[in-house]
Structure formats: structure tokens, C-alpha cells
N, C-alpha and C positions, 0 to 999 in steps of 0.2 A: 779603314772602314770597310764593312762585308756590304758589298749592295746588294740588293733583293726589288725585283722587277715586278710588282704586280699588274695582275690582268682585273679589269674588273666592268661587269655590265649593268646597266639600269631599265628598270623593270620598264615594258612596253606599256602603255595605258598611262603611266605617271606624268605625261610630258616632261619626261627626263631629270622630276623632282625629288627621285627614288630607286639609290641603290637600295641594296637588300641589306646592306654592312655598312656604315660610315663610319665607321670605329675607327680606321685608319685614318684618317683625313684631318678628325682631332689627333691625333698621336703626332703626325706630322707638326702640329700647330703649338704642342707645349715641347718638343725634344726626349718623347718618351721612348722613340727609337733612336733617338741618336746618342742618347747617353748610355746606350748599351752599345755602342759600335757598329750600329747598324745603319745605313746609306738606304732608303725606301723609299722606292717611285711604285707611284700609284698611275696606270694607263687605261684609260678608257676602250674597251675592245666589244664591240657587240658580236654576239656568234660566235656558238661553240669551235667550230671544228677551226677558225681561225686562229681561238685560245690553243687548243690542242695540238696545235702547227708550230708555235711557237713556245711551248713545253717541250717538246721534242727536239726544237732545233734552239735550245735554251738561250732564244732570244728574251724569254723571259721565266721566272721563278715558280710561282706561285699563280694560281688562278682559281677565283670567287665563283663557285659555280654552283647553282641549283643538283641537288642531293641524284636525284632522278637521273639528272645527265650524267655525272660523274659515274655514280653507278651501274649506269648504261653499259659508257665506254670500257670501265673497268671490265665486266663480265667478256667485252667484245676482245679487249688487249690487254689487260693485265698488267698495262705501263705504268700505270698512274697510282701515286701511294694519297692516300687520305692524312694531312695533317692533324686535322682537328675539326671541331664543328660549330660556327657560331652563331647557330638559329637549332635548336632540335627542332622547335614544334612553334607553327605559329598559325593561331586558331582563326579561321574565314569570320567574317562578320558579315551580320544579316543586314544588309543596304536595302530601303525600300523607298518608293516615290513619295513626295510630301503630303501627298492628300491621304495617306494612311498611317491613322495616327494610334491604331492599337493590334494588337495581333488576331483579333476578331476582322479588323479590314482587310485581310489577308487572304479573306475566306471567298474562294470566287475567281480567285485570280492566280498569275503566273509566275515561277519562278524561274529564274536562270541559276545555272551552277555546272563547274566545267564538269563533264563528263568522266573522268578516272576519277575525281575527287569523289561523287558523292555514289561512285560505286563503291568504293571502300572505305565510306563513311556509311554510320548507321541513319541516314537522311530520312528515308521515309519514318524509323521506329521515332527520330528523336520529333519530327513536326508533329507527331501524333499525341506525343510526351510533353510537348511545349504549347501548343495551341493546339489540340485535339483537331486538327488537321488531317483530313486523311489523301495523300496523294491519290491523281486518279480523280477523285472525284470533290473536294472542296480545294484543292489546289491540283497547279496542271506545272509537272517537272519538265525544263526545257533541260537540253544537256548540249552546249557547245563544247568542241572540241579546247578551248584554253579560256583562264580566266578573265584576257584582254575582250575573249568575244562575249561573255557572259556582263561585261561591264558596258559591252557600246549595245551591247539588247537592251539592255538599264535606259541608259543613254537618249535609244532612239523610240523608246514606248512601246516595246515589244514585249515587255515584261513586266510587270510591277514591283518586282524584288530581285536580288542577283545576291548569292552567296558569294565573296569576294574575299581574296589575302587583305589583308590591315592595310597595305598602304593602298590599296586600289581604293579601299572602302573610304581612307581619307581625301582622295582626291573628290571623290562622289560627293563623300559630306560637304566640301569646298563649294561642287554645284549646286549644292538646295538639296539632296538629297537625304534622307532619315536615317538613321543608324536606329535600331529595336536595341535595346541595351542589355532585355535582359535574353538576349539569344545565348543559348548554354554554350562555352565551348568543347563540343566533344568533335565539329568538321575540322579536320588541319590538313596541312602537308609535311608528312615526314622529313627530316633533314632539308627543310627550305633552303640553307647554303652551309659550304665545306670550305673548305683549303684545302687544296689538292696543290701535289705536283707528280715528277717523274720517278719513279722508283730508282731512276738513272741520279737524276740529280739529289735526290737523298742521300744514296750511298757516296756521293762525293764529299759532299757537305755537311753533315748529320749533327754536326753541332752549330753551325750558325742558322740551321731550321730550328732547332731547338731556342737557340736565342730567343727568334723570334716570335714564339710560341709562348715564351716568357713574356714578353714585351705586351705583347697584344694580348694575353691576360690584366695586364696591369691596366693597360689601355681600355678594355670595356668597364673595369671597375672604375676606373677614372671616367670617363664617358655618364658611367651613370649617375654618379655624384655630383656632377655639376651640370646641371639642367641648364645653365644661361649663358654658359660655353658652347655646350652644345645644340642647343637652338642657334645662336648666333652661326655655326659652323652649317647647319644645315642653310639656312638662310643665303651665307655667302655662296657656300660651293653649289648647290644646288638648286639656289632661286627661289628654294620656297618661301609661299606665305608665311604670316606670323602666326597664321591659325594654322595650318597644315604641319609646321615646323613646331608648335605646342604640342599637338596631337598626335606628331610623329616619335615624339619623345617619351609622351606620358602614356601614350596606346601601344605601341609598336616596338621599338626600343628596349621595354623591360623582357623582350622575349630572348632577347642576347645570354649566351650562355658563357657567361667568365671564366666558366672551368676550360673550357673548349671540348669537352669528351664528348663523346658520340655515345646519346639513350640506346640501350639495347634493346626497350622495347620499340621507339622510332626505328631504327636499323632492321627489325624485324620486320615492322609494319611494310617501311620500303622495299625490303627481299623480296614480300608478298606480294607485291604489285608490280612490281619487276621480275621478277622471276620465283612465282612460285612453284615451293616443292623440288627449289635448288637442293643437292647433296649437301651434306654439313650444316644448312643453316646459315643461322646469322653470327652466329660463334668460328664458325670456319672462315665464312668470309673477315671478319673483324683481323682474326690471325693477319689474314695475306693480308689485306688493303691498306686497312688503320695502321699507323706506326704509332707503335707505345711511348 
């Protein structure tokens, strides 16, 4: 058996009810990695640069990491190859307090939304497109630095709405708070999470990375087919409610991408906010980092 180490973190704000991937964890639970000869431990590691520490000093394989970071480090060293990608795009939802019950109660009051997101989302054009809203002056843009702080402004009534990733926005729903349904999705975050590992241990390995690339293919198709595995899975490993664990399934979950390839216009989108006006592009980069 080839064993494969994963690194993997859960999202701040969820109280710990919310990786970004559980795709593995069912895989674990029916033998879809092990009938491909594959030995996968899945480790809980919060903090990049500790994942990073341990890619290098291949105390472990593979690391689950938000698009942004990975990208970061890439452009800093170069070490790290991109597997695959199994979130492209996954659309914020408009979270607002319970006493407003239509997008006209909206008018007057405050919004939260982390600050990179809704500069390089079309925010003010699409409120004005959605509820003729005009920032500035029928709504007032708050912009904290991460989505965790955009979610305790929520929280603490300092805000009436907060633009939120899906599983924050489900936690919120958990507390009384409103989801607007028909908010458009055009706010996301480019490549929300990757598989990464070391350009080192690719060239070692190259074919049981591929294995498992196979594997976890199969695994998110499986994953999505069976709804009452899959709830029951979020349920155990991670505690969630019955409602949070429905929701997390039927909201959040179909954003999973089976193919694993990395959108070239997401990849773009993230260059730009990372490093705009890099040489080559998102084509140049895809060369070096992605392995085909």
C-alpha cells in the first residue's frame, strides 16, 4: 500500500463544523482509496506555514489549502506543484438579520463583506442591479479585513447583512439569521481550495499522485450521489446539526468540482488579485505550477 499523508484545515467561524473538502473522510468510510492501493490519513493542521513545514520536510504529502495562499507561496518559492482543484468557485451568500424580510429592508442600513472580495467583485454595480441600492447613500459598505470578521459584525449588530462563503452563511442560518435567496451569484472566491504539494515529492512519486487523483475523482462523484452517507458523515466527523449537515450538502457541496482541473478564467481572476500584470499570465503560470 502507497500511503499519502494529508494536511487539512477547518474553516475559522464554523466552530470546527467545516472543512472546505470532506470528500475524503467519506472515501475513507466506503474503501475507495484502498482498493486502489492507497493507505490515506487524513490530519487536522491549522496554519499555513506549519502545513508548508511539513511538505518540505515530507512529513506529510498533500495539503488542502485555500487558492490565495497556495498561490501566494508559489509566486514567493516555487516549491509547490498544484494537483488539482476541488472548489473553482463558490458564490458568498447574502446573510441578513431576521427582522428583514425583503430586499427594500435593506435600504438604510449596513453591510459587512471582507474587504479583497468585494473589491474584486462587481458589489456596488450588482446591489444597484439587485435592489436598486445605491452604496454610499441607501446602504453603507463596511469592509473588514476576513470573512470570520464580516460574520461576528453580523453576530454582534453592527451590521444588518454580511456577504459570507456558504458554510459561514450556514452557520448564521443555524442562529436565526436570513439567507435573501434570490441574491445573484456573481461575489465568489476564486480557487476556494487546491491540492498542493512539493514539486520535490511529485518528481518522486508521479504516479501514485496520480492514483490518487483518480480516486478522489470517483470519491466526489460518490460523495454527491449519496446524500444520506453523506450527511450521516458530516454528522459524525464533524458534529454537525441535522440542519447544517442538510444544508451543507444541498448548498455548499455541489460546488465540488469532479474533474479536479483548475477554471482558467478562476485562475485568472486569482493572478489578478494576486499579482496583477504578472509576465505570461495565467497560461504561463498554469505551465509551471498545475501538473497536467
Amino acid at each position: 500500500m502507497d500511503k499519502i499523508e494529508i494536511l487539512y484545515g477547518k474553516l475559522e467561524g464554523t466552530e470546527g463544523q467545516f472543512t472546505r473538502d470532506p470528500t475524503g473522510f467519506l472515501m475513507l468510510a466506503t474503501d475507495i482509496f484502498q482498493k486502489r492501493g492507497l493507505d490515506v490519513h487524513y490530519r487536522h493542521a491549522q496554519g499555513t506555514e506549519e502545513r508548508y513545514r511539513e511538505l518540505e520536510e515530507k512529513r506529510a504529502n498533500i495539503s488542502l489549502v485555500v487558492g490565495r495562499t497556495a498561490l501566494k507561496h508559489f509566486l514567493e518559492t516555487e516549491k509547490t506543484r498544484l494537483l488539482g482543484c476541488s472548489i473553482n468557485s463558490c458564490p458568498y451568500r447574502l446573510v441578513v438579520q431576521s427582522k428583514l424580510q425583503t430586499k427594500e429592508d435593506l435600504r438604510g442600513s449596513s453591510l459587512a463583506c471582507r474587504k479583497s472580495t468585494a473589491h474584486k467583485a462587481p458589489l456596488v454595480e450588482g446591489l444597484k442591479q439587485w435592489g436598486n441600492l445605491t452604496v454610499g447613500e441607501d446602504i453603507i459598505l463596511q469592509l473588514p479585513a476576513t470573512d470570520k470578521e464580516a460574520l461576528d459584525m453580523l453576530y454582534r449588530g453592527e451590521v444588518y447583512a454580511a456577504l459570507l462563503p456558504q458554510p459561514h452563511a450556514i452557520i448564521a442560518e443555524e442562529k436565526g439569521f436570513r439567507r435573501m435567496i434570490d441574491w445573484p451569484d456573481f461575489v465568489d472566491d476564486p480557487l476556494p481550495l487546491v491540492l498542493e504539494t512539493t514539486a520535490r515529492q511529485f518528481s518522486e512519486r508521479p504516479d501514485v499522485f496520480r492514483v490518487f487523483l483518480e480516486a478522489y475523482r470517483e470519491g466526489i462523484t460518490y460523495l454527491k450521489k449519496n446524500r444520506d452517507e453523506a450527511i450521516k458523515m458530516l454528522r459524525n466527523t464533524f458534529a454537525q446539526s441535522p440542519f447544517v449537515a442538510a444544508k451543507a450538502f444541498d448548498d455548499y457541496l455541489p460546488c465540488l468540482n469532479g474533474s479536479l482541473t483548475v477554471n482558467k478564467q478562476c485562475l485568472e481572476k486569482l493572478l489578478e488579485d494576486i499579482a496583477p500584470g504578472r509576465r505570461g499570465g495565467a497560461s504561463l503560470l498554469a505551465a509551471t505550477w498545475i501538473v497536467s
